[in-house]
mmCIF file of the N, C-alpha and C atoms, coordinates in Angstrom:
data_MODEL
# 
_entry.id   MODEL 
# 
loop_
_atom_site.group_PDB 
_atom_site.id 
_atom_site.type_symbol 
_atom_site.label_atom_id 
_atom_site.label_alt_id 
_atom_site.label_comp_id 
_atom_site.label_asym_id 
_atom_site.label_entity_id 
_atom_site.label_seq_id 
_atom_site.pdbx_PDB_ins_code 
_atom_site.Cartn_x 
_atom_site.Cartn_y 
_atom_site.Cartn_z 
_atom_site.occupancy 
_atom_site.B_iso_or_equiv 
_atom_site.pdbx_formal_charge 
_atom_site.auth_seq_id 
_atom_site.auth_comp_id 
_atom_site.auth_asym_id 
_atom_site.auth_atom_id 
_atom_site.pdbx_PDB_model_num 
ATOM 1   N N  . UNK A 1 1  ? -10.468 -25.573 -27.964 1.00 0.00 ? 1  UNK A N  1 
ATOM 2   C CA . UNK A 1 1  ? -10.029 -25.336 -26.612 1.00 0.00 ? 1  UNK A CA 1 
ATOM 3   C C  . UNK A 1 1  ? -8.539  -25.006 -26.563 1.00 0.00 ? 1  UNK A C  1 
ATOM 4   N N  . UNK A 1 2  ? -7.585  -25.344 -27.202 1.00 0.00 ? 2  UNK A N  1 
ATOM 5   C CA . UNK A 1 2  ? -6.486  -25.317 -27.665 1.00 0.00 ? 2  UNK A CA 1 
ATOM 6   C C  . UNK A 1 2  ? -5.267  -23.916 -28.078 1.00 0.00 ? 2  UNK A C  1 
ATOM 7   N N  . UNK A 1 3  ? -6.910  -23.470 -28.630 1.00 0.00 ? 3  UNK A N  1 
ATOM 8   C CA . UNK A 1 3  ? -6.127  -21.977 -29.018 1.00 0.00 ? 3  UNK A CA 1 
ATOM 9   C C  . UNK A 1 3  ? -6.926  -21.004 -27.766 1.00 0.00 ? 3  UNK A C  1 
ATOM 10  N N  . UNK A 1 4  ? -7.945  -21.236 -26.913 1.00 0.00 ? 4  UNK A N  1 
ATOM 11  C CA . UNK A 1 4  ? -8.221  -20.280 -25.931 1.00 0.00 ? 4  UNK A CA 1 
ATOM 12  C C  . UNK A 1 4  ? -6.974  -20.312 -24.935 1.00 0.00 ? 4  UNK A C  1 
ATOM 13  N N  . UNK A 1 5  ? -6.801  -21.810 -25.101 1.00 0.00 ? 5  UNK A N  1 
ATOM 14  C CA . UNK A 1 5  ? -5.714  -21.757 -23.369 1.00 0.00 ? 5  UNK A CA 1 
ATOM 15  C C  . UNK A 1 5  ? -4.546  -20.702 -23.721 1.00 0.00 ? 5  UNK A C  1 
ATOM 16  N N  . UNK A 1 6  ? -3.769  -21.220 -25.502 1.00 0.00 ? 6  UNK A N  1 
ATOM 17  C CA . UNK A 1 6  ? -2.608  -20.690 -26.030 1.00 0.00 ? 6  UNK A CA 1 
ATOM 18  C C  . UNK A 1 6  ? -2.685  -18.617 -25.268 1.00 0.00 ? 6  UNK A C  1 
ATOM 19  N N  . UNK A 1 7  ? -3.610  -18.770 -25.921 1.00 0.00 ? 7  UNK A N  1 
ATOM 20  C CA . UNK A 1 7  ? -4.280  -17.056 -25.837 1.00 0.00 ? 7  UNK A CA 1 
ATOM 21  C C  . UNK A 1 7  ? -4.074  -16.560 -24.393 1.00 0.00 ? 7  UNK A C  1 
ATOM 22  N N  . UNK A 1 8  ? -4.663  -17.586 -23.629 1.00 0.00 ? 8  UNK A N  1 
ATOM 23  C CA . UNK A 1 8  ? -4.271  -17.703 -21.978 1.00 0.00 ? 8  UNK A CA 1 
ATOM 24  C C  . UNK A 1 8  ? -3.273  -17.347 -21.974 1.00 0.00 ? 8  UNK A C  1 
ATOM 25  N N  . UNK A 1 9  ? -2.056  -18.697 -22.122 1.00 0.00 ? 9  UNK A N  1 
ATOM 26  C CA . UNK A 1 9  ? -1.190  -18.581 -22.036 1.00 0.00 ? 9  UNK A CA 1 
ATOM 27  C C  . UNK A 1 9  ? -0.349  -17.372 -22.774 1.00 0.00 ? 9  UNK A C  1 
ATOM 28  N N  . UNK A 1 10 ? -0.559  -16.929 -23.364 1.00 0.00 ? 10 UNK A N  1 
ATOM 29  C CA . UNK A 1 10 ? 0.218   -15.491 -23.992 1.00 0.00 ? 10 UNK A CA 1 
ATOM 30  C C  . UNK A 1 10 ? -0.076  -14.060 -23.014 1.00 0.00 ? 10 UNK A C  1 
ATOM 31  N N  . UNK A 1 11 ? -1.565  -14.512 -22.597 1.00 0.00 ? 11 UNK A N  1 
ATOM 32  C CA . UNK A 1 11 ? -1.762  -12.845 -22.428 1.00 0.00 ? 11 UNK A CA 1 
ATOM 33  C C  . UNK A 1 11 ? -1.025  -12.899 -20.614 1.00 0.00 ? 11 UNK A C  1 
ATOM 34  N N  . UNK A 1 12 ? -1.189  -14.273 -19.985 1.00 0.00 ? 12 UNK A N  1 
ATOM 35  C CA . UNK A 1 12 ? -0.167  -14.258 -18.619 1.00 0.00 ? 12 UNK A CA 1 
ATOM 36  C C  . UNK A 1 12 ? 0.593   -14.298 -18.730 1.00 0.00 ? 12 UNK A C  1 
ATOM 37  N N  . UNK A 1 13 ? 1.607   -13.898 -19.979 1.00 0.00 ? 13 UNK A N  1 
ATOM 38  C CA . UNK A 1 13 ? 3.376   -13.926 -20.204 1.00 0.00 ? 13 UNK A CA 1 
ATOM 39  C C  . UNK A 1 13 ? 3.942   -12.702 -20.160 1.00 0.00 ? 13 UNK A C  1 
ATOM 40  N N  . UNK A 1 14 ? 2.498   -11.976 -21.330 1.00 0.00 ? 14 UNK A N  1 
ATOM 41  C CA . UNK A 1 14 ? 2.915   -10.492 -21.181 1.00 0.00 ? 14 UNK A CA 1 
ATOM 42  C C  . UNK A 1 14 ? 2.323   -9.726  -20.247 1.00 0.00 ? 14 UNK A C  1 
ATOM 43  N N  . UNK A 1 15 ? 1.849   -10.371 -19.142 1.00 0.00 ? 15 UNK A N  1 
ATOM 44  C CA . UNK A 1 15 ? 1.307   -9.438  -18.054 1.00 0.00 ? 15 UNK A CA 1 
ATOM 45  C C  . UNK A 1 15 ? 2.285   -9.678  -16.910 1.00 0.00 ? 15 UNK A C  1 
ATOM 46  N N  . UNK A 1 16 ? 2.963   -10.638 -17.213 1.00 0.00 ? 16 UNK A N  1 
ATOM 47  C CA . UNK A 1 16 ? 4.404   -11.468 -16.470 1.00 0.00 ? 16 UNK A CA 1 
ATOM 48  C C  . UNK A 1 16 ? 5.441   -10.199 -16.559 1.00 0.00 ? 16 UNK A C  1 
ATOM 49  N N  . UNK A 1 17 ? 5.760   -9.875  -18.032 1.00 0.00 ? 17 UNK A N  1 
ATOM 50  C CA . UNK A 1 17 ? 6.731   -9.467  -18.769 1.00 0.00 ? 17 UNK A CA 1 
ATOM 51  C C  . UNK A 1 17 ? 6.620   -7.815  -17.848 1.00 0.00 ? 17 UNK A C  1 
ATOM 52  N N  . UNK A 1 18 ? 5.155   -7.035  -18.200 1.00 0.00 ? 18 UNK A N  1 
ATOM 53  C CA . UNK A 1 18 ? 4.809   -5.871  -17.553 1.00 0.00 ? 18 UNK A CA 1 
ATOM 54  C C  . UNK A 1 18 ? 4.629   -5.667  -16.343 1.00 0.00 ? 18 UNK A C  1 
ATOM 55  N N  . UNK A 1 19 ? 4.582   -6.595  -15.658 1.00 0.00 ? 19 UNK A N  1 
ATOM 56  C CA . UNK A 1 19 ? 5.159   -6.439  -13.855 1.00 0.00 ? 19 UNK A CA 1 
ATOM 57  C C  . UNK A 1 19 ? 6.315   -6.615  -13.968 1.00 0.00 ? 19 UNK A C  1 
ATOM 58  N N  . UNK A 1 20 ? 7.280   -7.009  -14.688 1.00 0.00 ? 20 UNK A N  1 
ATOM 59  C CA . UNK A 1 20 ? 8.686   -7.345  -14.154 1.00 0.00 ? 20 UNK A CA 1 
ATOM 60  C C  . UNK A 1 20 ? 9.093   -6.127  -14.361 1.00 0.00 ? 20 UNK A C  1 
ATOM 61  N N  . UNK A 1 21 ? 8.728   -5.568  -15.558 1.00 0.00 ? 21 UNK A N  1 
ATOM 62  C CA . UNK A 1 21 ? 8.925   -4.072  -16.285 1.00 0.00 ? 21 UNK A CA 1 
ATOM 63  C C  . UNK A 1 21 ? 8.980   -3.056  -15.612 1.00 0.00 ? 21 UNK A C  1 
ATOM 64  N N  . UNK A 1 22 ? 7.431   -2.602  -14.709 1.00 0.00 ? 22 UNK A N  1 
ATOM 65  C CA . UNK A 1 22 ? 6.974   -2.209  -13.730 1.00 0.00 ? 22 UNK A CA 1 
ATOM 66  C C  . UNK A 1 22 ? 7.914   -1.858  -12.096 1.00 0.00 ? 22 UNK A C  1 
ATOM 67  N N  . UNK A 1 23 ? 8.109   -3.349  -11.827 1.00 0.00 ? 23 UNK A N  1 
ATOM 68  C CA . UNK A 1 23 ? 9.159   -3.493  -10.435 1.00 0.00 ? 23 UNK A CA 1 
ATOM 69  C C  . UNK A 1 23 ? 10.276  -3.396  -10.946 1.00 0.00 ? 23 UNK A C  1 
ATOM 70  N N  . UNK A 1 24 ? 11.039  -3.011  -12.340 1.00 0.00 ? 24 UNK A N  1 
ATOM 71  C CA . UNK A 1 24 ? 12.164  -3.303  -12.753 1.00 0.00 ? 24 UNK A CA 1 
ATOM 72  C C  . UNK A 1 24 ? 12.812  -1.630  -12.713 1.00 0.00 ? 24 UNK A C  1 
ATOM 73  N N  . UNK A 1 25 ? 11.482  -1.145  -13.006 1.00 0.00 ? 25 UNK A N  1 
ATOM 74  C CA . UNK A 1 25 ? 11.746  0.829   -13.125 1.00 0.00 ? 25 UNK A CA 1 
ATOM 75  C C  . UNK A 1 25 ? 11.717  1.277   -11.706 1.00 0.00 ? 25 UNK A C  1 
ATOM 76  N N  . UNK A 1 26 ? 10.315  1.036   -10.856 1.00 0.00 ? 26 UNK A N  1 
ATOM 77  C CA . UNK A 1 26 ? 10.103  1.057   -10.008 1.00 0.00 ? 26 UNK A CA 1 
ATOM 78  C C  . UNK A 1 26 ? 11.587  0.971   -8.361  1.00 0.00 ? 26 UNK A C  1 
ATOM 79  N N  . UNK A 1 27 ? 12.133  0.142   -9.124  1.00 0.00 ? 27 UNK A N  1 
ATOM 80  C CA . UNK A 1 27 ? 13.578  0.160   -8.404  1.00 0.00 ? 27 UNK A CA 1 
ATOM 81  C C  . UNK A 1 27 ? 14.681  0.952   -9.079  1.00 0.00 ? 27 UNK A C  1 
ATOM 82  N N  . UNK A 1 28 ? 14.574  1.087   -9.758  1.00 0.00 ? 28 UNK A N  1 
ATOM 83  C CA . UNK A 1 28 ? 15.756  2.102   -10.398 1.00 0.00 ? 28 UNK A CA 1 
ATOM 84  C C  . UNK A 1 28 ? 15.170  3.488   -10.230 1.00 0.00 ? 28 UNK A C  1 
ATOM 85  N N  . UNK A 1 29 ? 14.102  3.878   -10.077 1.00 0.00 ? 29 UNK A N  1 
ATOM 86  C CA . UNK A 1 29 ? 13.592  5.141   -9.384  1.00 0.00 ? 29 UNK A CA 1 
ATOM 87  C C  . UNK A 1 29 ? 13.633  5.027   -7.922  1.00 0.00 ? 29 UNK A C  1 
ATOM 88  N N  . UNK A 1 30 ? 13.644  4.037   -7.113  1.00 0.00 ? 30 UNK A N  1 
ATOM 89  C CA . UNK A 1 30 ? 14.198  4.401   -5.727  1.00 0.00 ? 30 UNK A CA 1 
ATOM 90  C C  . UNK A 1 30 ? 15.526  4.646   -5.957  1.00 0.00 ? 30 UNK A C  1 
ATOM 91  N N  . UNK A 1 31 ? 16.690  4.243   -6.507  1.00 0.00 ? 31 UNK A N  1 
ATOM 92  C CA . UNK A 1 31 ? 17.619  4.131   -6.150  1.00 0.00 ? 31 UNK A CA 1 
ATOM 93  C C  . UNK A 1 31 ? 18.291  5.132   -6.634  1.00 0.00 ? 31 UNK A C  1 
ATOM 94  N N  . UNK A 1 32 ? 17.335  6.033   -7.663  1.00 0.00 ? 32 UNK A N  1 
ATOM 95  C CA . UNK A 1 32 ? 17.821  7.375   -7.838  1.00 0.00 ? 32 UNK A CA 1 
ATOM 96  C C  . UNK A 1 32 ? 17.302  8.471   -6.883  1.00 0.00 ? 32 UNK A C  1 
ATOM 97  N N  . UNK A 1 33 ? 16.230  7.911   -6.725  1.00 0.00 ? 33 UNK A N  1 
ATOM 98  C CA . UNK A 1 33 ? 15.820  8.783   -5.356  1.00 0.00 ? 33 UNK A CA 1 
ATOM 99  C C  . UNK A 1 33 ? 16.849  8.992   -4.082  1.00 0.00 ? 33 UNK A C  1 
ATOM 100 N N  . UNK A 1 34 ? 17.288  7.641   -3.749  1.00 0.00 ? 34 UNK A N  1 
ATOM 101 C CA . UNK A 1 34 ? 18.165  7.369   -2.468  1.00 0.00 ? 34 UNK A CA 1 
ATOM 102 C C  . UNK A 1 34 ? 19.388  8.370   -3.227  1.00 0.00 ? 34 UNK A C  1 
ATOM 103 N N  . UNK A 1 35 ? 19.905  8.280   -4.217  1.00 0.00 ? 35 UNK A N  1 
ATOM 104 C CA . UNK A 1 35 ? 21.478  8.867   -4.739  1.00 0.00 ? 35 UNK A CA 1 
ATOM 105 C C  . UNK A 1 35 ? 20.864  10.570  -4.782  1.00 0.00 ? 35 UNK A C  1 
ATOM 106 N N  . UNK A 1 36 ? 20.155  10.824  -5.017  1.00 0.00 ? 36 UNK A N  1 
ATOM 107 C CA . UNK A 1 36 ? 19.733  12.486  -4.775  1.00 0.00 ? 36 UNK A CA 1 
ATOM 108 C C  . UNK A 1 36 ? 19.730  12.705  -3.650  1.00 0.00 ? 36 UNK A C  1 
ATOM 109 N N  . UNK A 1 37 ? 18.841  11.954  -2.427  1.00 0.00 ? 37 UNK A N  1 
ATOM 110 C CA . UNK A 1 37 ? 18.819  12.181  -1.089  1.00 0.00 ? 37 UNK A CA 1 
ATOM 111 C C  . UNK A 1 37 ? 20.557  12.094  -0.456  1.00 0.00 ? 37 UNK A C  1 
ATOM 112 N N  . UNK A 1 38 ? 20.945  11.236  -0.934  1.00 0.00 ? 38 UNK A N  1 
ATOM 113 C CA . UNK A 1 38 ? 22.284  11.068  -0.267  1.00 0.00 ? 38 UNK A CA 1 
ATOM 114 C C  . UNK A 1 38 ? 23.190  12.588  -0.881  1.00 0.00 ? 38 UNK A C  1 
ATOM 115 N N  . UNK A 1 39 ? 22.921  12.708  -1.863  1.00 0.00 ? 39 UNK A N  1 
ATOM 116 C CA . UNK A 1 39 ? 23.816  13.892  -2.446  1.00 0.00 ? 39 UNK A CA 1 
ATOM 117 C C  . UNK A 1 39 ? 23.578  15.428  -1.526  1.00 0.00 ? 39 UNK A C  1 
ATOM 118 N N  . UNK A 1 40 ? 22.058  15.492  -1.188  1.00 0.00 ? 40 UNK A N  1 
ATOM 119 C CA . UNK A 1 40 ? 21.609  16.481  -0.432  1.00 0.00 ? 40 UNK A CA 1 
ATOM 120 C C  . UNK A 1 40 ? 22.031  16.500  0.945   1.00 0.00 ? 40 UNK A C  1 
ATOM 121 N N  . UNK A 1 41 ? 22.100  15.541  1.280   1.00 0.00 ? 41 UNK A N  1 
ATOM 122 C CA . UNK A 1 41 ? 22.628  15.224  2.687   1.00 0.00 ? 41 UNK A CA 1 
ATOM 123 C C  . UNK A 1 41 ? 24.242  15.451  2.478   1.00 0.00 ? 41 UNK A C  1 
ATOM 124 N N  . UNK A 1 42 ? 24.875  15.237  2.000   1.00 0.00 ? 42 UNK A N  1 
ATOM 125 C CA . UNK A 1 42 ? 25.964  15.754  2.002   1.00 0.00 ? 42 UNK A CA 1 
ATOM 126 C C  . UNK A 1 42 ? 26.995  17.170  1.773   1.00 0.00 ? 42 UNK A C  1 
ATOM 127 N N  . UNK A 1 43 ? 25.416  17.471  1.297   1.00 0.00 ? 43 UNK A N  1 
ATOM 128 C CA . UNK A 1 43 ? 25.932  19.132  0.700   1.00 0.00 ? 43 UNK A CA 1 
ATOM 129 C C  . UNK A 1 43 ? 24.933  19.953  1.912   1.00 0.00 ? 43 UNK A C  1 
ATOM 130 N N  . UNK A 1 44 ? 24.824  19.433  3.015   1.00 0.00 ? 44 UNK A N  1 
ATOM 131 C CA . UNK A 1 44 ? 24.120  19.916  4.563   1.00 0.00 ? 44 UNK A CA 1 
ATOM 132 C C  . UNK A 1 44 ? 22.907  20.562  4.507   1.00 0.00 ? 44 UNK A C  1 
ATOM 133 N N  . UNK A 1 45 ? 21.998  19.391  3.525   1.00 0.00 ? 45 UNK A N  1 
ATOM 134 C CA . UNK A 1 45 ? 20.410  19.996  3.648   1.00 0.00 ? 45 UNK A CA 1 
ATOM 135 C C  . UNK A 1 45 ? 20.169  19.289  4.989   1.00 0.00 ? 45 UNK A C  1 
ATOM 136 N N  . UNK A 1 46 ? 18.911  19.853  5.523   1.00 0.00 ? 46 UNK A N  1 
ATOM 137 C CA . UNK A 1 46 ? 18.474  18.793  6.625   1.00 0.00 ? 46 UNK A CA 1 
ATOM 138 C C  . UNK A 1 46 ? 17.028  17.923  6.220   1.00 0.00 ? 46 UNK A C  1 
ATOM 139 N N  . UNK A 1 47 ? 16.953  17.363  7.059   1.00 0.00 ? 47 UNK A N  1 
ATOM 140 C CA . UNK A 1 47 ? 15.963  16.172  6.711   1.00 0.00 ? 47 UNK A CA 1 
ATOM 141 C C  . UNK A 1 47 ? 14.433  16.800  6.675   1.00 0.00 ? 47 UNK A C  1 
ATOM 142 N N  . UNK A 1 48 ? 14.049  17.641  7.037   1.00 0.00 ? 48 UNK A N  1 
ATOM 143 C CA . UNK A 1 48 ? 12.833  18.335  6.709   1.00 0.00 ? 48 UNK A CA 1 
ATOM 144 C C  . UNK A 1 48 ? 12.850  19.303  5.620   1.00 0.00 ? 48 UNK A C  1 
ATOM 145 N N  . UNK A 1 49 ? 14.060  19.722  4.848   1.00 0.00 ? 49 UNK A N  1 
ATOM 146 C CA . UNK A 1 49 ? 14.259  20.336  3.551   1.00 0.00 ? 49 UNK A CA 1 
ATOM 147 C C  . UNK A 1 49 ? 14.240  19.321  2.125   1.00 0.00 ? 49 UNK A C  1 
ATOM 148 N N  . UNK A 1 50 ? 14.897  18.175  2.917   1.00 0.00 ? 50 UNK A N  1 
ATOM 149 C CA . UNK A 1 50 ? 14.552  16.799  1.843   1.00 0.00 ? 50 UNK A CA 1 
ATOM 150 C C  . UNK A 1 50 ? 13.701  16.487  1.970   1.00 0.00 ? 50 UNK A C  1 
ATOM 151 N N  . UNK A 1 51 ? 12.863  16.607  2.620   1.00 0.00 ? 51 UNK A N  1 
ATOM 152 C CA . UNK A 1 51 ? 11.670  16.152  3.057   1.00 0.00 ? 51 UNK A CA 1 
ATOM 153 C C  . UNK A 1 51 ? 10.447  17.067  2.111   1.00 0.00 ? 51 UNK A C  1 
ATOM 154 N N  . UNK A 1 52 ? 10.708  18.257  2.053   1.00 0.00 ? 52 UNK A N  1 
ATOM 155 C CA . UNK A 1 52 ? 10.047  19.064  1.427   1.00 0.00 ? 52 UNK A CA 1 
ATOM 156 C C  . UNK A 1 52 ? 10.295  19.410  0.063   1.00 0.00 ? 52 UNK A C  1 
ATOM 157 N N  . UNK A 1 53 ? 11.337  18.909  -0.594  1.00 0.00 ? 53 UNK A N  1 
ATOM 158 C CA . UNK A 1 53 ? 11.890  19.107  -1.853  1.00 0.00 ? 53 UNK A CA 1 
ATOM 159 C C  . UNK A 1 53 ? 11.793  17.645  -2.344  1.00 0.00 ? 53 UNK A C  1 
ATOM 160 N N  . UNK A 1 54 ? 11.813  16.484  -1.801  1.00 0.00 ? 54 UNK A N  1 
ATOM 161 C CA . UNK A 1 54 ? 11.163  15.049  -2.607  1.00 0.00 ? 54 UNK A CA 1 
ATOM 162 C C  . UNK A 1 54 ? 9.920   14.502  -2.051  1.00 0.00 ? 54 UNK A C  1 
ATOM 163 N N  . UNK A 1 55 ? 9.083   14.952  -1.314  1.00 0.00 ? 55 UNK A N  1 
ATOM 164 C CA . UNK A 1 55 ? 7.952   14.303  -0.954  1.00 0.00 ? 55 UNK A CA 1 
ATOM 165 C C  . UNK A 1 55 ? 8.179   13.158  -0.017  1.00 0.00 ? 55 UNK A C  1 
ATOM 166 N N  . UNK A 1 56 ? 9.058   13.055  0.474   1.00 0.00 ? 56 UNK A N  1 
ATOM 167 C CA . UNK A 1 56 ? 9.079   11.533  0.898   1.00 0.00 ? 56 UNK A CA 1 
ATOM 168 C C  . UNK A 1 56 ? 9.298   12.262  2.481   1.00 0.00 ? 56 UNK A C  1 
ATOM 169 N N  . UNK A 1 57 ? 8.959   11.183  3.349   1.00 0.00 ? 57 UNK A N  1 
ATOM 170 C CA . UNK A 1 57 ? 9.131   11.367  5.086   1.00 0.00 ? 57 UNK A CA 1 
ATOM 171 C C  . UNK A 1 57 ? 10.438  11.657  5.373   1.00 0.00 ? 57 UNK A C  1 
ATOM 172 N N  . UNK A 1 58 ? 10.668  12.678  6.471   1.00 0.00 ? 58 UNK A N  1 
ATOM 173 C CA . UNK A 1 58 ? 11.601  12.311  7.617   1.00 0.00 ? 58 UNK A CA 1 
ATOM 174 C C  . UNK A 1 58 ? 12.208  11.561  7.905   1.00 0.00 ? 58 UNK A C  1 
ATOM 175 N N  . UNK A 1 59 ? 11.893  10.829  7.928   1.00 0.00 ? 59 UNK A N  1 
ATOM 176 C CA . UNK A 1 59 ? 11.588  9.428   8.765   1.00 0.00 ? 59 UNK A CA 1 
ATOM 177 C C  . UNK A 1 59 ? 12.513  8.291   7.211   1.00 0.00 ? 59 UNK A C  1 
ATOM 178 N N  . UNK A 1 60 ? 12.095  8.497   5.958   1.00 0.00 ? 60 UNK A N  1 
ATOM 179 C CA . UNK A 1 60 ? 12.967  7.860   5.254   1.00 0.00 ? 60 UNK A CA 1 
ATOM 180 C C  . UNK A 1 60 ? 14.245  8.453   4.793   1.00 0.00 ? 60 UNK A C  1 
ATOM 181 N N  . UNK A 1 61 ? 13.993  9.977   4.777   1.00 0.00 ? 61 UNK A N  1 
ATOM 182 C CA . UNK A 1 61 ? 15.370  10.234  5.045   1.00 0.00 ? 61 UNK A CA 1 
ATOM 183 C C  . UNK A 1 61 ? 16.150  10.137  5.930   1.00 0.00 ? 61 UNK A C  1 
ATOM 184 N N  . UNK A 1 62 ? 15.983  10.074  7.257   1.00 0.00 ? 62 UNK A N  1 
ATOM 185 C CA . UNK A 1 62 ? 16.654  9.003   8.228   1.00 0.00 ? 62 UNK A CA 1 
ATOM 186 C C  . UNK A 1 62 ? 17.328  7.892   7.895   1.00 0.00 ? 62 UNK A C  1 
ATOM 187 N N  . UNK A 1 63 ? 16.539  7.062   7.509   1.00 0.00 ? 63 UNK A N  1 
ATOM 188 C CA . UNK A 1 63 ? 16.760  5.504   7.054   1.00 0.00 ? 63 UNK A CA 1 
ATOM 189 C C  . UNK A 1 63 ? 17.660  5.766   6.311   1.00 0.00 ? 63 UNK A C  1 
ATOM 190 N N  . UNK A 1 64 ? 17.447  6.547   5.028   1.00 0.00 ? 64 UNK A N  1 
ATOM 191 C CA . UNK A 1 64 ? 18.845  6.517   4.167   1.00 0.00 ? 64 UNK A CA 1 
ATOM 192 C C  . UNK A 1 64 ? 20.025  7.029   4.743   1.00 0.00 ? 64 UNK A C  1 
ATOM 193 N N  . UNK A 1 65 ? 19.831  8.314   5.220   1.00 0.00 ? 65 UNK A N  1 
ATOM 194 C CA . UNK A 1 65 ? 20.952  8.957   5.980   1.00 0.00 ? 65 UNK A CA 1 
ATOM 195 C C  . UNK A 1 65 ? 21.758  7.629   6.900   1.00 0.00 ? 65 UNK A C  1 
ATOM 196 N N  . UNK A 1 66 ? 20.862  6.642   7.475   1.00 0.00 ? 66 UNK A N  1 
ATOM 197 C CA . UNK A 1 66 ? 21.953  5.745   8.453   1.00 0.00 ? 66 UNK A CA 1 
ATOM 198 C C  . UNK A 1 66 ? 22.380  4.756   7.408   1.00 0.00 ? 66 UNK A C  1 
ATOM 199 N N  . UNK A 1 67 ? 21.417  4.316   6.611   1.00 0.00 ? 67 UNK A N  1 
ATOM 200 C CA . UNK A 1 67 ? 22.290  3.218   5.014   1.00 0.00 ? 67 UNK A CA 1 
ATOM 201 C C  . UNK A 1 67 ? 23.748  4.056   5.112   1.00 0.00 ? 67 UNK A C  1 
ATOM 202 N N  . UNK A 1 68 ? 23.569  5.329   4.469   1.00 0.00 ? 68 UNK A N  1 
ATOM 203 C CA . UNK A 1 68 ? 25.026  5.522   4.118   1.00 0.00 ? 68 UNK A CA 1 
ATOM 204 C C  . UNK A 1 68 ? 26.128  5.794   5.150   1.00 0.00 ? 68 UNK A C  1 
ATOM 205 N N  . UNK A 1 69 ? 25.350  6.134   6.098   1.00 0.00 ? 69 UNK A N  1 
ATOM 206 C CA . UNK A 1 69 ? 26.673  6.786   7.244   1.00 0.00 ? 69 UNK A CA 1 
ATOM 207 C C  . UNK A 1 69 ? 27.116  7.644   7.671   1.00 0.00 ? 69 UNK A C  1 
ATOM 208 N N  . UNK A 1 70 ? 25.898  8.781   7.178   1.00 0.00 ? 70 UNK A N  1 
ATOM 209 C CA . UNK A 1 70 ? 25.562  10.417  6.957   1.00 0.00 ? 70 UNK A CA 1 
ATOM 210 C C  . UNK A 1 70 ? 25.069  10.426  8.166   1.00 0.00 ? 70 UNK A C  1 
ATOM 211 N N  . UNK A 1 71 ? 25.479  11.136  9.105   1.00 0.00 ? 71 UNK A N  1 
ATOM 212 C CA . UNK A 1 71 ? 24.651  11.490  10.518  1.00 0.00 ? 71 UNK A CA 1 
ATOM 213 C C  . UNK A 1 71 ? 23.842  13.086  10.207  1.00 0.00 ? 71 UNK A C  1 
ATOM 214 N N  . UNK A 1 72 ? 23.024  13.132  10.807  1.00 0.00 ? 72 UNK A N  1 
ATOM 215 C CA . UNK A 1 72 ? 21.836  14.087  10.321  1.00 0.00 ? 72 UNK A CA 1 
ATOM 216 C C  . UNK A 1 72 ? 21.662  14.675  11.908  1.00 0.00 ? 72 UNK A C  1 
# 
């Protein structure tokens, strides 16, 4: 019984390890996302050209546009 739990216990460490991994990229790809969007916005794309060149809504390019202080 001893070595099933161990086994347990290993394979929920590295499934621990690969979500952290996961949400660890997962945020460093928004936040390159947000630094492209912000760069576009500053060089006077509008929000339906970002919109159409990253896939992402209107509506979050908004959101970022007011994070930084970029009026759109």
């Amino acid at each position: 019984m001893g070595r099933v739990f161990k086994e347990f216990e290993e394979l929920c460490m590295a499934r621990g390890r690969a979500v952290g991994f996961a949400e660890g990229f997962a945020e460093g790809k928004d936040q390159k996302t947000e630094q492209v969007i912000t760069n576009m916005l500053r060089r006077g794309y509008s929000s339906a050209e970002i919109s159409l060149c990253t896939g992402l809504g209107t509506d979050k390019v908004a959101f970022i546009a007011k994070k930084t202080g970029i009026s759109i």
